[in-house]
C-alpha positions in Angstrom: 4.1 69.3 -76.5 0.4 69.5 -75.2 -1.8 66.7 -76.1 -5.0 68.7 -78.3 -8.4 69.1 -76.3 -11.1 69.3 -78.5 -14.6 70.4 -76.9 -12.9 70.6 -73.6 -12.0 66.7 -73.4 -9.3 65.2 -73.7 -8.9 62.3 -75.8 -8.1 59.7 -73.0 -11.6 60.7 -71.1 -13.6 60.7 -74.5 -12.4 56.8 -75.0 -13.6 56.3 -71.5 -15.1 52.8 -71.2 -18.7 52.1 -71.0 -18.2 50.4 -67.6 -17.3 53.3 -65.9 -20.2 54.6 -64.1 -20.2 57.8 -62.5 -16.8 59.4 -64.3 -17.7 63.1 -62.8 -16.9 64.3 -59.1 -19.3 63.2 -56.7 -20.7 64.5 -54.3 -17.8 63.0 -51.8 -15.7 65.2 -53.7 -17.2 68.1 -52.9 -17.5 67.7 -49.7 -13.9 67.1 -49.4 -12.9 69.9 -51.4 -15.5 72.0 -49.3 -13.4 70.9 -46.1 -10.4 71.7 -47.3 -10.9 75.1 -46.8 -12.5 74.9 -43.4 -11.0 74.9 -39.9 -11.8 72.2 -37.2 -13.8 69.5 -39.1 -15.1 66.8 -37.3 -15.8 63.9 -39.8 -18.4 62.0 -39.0 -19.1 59.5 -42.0 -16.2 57.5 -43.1 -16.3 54.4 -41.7 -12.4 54.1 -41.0 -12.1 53.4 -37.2 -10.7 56.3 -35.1 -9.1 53.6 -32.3 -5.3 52.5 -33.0 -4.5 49.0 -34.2 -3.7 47.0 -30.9 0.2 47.1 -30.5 0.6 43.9 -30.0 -0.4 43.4 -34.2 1.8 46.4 -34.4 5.0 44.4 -33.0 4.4 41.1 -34.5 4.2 43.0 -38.1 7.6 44.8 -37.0 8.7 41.2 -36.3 7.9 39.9 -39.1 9.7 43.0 -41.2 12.5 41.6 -39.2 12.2 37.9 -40.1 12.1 38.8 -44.4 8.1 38.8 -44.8 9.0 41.6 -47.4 8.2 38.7 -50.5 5.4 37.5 -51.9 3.7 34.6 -50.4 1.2 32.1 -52.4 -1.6 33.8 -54.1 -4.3 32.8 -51.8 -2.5 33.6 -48.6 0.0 32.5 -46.4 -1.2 29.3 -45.0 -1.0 29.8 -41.8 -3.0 32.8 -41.9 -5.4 30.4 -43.7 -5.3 28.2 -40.9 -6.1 30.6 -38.5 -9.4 32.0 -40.4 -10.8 28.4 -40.7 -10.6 28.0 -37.2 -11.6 30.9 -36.3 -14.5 30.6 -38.3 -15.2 27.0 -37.5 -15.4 28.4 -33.6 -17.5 31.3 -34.1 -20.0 30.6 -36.9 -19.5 26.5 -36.8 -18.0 26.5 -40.4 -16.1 23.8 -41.4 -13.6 25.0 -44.0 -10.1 23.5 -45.6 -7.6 26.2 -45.0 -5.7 24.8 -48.1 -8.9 25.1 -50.5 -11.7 26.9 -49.3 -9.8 30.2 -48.0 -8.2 32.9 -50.2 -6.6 36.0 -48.1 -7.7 39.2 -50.0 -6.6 42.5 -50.4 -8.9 44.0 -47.8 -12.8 42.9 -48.4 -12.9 45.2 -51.1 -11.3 43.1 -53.6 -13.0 39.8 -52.3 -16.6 41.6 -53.5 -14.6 42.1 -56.7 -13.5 38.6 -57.3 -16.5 37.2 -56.4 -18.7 38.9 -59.1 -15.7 39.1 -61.9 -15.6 35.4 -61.8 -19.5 34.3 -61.4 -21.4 37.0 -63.6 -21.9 37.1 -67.4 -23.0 39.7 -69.4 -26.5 40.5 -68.2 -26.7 38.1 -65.1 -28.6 39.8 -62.3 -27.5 40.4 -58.3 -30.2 40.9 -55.9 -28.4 43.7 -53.4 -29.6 45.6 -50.6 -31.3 49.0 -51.5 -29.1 50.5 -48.9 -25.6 49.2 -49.5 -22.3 50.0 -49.9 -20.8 51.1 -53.1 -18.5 49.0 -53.8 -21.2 46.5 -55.3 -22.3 48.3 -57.8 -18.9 49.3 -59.1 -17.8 45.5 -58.6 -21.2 44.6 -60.5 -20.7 46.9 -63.3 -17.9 46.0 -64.2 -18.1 42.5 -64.3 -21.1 43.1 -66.7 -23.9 42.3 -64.5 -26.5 44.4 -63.5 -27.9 45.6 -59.8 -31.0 44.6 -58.8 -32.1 46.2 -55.3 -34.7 44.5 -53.1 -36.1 47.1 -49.7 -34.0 46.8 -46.7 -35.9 49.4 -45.1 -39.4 48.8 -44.2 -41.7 50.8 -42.3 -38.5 52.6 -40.9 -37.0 50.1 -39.5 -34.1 47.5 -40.9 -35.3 44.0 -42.2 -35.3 41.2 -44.8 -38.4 40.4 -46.5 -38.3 37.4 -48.2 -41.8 38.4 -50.4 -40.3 41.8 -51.6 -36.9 39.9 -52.0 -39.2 36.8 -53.9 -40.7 38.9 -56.1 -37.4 40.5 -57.9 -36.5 36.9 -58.7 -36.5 36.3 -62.6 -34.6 34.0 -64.9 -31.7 36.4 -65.3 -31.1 36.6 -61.2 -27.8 35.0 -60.5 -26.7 36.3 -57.0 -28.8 37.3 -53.7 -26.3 39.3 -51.2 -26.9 39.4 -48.0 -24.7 42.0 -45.5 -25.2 41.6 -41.8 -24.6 43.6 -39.6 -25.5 46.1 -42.3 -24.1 48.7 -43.8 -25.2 51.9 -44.1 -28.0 50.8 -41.5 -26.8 49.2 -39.1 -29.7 46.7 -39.2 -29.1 42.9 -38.2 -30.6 40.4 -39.9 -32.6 37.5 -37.5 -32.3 33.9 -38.0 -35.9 33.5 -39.6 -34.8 36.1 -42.3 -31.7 34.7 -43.5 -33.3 30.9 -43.1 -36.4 32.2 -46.1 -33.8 34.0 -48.1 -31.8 30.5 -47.6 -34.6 28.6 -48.6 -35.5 30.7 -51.5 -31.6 30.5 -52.5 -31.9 26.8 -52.4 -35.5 26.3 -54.3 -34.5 28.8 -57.7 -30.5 27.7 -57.5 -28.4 31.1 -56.4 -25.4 32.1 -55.3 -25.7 34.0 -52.2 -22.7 36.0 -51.4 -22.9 37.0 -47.0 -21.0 40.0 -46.5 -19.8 39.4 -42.7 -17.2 42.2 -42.0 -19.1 44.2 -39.2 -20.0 40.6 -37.6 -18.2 41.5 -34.2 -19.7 44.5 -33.6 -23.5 43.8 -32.1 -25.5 45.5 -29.4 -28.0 44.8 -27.0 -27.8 41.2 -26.6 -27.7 40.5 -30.1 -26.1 37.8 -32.0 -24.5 37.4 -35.2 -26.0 34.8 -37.1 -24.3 33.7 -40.3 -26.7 32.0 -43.3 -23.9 30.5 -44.9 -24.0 28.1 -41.9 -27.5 27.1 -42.4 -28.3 23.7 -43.7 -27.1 23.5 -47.8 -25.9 27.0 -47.5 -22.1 26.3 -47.5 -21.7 24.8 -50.8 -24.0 27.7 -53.1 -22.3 30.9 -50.9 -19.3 32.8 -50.5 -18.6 34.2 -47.0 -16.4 37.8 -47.4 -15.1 39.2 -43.9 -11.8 40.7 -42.9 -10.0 42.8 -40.0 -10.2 46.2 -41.3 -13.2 46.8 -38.7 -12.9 44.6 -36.2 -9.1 45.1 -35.6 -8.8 49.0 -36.4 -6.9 47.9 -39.8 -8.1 49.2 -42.3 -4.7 50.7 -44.0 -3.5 47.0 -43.7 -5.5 45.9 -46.4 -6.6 42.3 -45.3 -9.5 40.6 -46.2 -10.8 37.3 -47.2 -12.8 35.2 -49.1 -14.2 31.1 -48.0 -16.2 28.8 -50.3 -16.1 25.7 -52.4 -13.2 24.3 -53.3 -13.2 23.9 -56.4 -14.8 27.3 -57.2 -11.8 29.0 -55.2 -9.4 26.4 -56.6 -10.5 27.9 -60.2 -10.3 31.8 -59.5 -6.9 31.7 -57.8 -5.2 32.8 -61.0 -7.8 35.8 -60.9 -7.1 36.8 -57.5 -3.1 36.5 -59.1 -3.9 38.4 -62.2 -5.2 41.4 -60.0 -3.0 41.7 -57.0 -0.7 38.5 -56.5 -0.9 38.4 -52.8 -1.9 40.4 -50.3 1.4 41.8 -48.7 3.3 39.5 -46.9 3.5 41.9 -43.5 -0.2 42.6 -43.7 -0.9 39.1 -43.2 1.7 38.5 -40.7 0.0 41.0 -38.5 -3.5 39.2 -39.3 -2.3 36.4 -37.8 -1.3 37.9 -35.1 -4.9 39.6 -34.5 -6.0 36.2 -34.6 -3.9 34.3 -32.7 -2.9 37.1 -29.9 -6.0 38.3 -27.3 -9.4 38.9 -28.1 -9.9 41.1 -25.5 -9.1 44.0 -27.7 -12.5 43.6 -29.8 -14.4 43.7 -26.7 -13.0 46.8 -26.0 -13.6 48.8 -28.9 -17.3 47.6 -29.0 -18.1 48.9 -25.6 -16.4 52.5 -26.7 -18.8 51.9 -30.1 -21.5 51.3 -27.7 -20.9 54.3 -25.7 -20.7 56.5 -28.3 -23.7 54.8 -29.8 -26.3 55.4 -27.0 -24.7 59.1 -26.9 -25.4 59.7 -30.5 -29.1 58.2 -30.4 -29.9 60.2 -27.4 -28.4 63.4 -29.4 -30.6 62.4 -32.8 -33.7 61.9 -30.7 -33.2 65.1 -28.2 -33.1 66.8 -32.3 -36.3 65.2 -33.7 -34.5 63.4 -35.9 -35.7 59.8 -37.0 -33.1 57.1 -37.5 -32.9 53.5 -38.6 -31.9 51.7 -35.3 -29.2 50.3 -35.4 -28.4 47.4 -33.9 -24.5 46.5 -35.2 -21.9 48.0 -37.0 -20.7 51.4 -36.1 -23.2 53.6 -38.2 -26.7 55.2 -37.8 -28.8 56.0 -40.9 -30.7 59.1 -40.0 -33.5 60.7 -41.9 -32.8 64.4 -42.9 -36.3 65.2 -44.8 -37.9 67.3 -41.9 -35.3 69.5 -41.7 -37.0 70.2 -45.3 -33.6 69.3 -47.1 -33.0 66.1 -48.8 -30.1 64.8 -47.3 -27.1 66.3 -50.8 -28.0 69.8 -50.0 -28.4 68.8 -46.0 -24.9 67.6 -45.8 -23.2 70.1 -47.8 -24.8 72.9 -46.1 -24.2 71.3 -42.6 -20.4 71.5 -43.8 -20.5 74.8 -44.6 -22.1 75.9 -41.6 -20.7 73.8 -38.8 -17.6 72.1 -40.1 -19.3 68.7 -39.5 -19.1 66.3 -42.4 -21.4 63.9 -42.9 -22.0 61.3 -45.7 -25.7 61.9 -47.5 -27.6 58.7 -47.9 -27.1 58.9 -52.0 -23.8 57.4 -51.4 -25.2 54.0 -50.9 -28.3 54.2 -52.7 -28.8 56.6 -55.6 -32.6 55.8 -55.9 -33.7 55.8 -51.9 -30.8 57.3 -49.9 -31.7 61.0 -50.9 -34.0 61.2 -47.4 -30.9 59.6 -45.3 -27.6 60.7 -44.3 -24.3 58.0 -42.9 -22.9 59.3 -39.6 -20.3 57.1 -38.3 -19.5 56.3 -34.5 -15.4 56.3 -35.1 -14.7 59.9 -33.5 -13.4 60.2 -30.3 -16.2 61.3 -27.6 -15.4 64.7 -27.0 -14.8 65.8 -30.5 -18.6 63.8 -30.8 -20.3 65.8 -28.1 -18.9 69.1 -29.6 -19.6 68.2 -33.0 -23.7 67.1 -31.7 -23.9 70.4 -30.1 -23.2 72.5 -33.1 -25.4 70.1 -35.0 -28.2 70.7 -32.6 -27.9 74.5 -32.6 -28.2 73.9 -36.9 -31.1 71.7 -36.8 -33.3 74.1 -34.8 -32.6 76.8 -37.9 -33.2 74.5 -40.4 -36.4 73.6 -38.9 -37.5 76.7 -38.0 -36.9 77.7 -41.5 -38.6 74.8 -43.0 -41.7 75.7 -40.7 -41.7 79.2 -42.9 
């Protein structure tokens, strides 16, 4: 028996909640869908890592399959994984967390962003986020019934934090101020004097500042992560997300994490329950072992980045294409508009006519990404250098037309 359509919808999508907001295919679709019926595409905007996760994660999670980490383990993590992030934490960013309190292991930093606003916002309450940003903020946001309030992270074409443009979308409704460093889909890195104002300004009207850390091992050219949670009066009013999906080529592992107060974490564990229980058992066994095994890894993976990075730069300029530089992360946030194409119809019609797929800049900001596209640094160097070349030959038409 066939369930009765009426007007082409079907009852389940007509009591569609209110919450839900962008129900139709989006553009990402497309594009997918577009590629699926193309030869030899080189994908060059999801930001899933191309290199393998290190082996030696690889055998300590066959280890631990071997040892009966197939159970659940406590809600917020296993504790010696917690362990392990506090002191990693306190040695790289000077943080002084209680594994046993202030440390709840996530299911990738996805759900982190999602705990974090289900269990501070109220109906209404506002969240200052980056105009640039990824996604997964405004659906976490919406849903928690709060609503996105963007301040400019691109300013006279280059990355930064303004604390007077940031200042001024302040009211008495603003609950959050995130802050995501290195950035995403920039690439921008915030300096020390930015985050210390936006501190400051966190302190003086009483928010909740949420630092988004999960790119924080991948800076170029001499530069440093700094993290504003550890800034003076910082740790107690934020919530520090990072995981290892980047940093350790896991993202199918699903680890995450999420570090604050006490006893604000004491209070959402039954949240973090409610949603998932525990992140698997074998995920987190091979966290640890990223932790606790060589660094050396990392190291590697950011001088590949790097390589590719300088590669692709060279190949954006050489097109006359400009780009936000980016200074961490694995992305560059290139602008589109002189090819005389706003980066939707750019990027679909670069699919169709080169096979490259590229994510347009609408993905992370549907008011100011329509001049940008996302092209990602996490395809292997040849497949790069053949995928710039056809880009190049592209570019020159599209110009040439726009000239017309």
């Amino acid at each position: 028996m066939t369930t009765e359509v009426r007007g082409g919808m079907s009852p389940l999508r007509a009591s569609l909640a209110g919450r839900i907001i962008s129900p139709d295919a989006s553009i990402r679709t497309q594009m997918q869908e577009i590629a699926a019926t193309l030869d030899d595409v080189v994908a060059m905007g999801p930001g899933d890592p191309d290199l393998p996760t290190p082996q030696h994660i690889i055998d300590a999670a066959k280890k631990a399959l071997d040892e009966g980490w197939t159970h659940y383990t406590p809600p917020p993590g296993d504790i010696r994984l917690r362990r392990a992030i506090a002191a990693m934490l306190n040695e790289t960013r000077s943080l002084n967390y209680d594994p046993a309190n202030d440390v709840i292991v996530t299911l990738g930093a996805e759900e982190a962003i999602y705990l974090a606003m289900l269990t501070l916002l109220n109906e209404g309450d506002e969240v200052l986020t980056p105009s640039h940003r990824f996604t997964t903020y405004d659906w976490a946001v919406a849903m928690s019934g709060g609503k996105i309030v963007s301040y400019p992270t691109i300013i006279d074409g280059a990355f930064q934090l303004n604390i007077d443009e940031i200042r001024a979308r302040v009211t008495d409704r603003t609950k959050i101020i995130v802050v995501v460093s290195p950035d995403n889909p920039t690439g921008g890195v915030a300096t020390e004097d930015e985050l210390s104002a936006i501190s400051g300004l966190a302190i003086e009207r009483n928010l909740i500042v949420i630092s988004d850390e999960i790119y924080s091992k991948f800076l170029y050219d001499g530069r440093v992560h700094h993290s504003i949670v550890s800034l003076p009066g910082m740790q107690e009013r934020s919530l520090l997300i990072d995981g290892f999906s980047k940093c350790y080529a896991m993202t199918g592992w699903r680890v995450g994490f999420l570090c604050g107060p006490s006893d604000y974490m004491r209070a959402i564990i039954e949240v973090k329950h409610t949603l998932s229980i525990c992140t698997p058992a074998v995920s987190q066994a091979a966290a640890l072992a990223a932790l606790e095994g060589p660094q050396d890894c990392i190291d590697e993976m950011r001088e590949i980045y790097d390589a590719r990075r300088h590669e692709l730069l060279g190949a954006l300029s050489d097109m006359g294409l400009d780009f936000i530089y980016p200074a961490g992360a694995f992305y560059v946030y290139v602008d589109v508009s002189s090819t005389g194409m706003m980066a939707p119809e750019f990027c679909l019609r670069l699919l169709k006519d080169t096979g490259i797929m590229i994510s347009p800049g609408t993905l992370f900001s549907p008011d100011e990404g329509e001049r940008y596209m996302r092209m990602s640094m996490l395809v292997p160097s040849e497949r790069m250098t053949d995928a710039l070349e056809r880009m190049e030959a592209a570019i020159k038409r599209y110009k040439a037309e726009a000239s017309h």
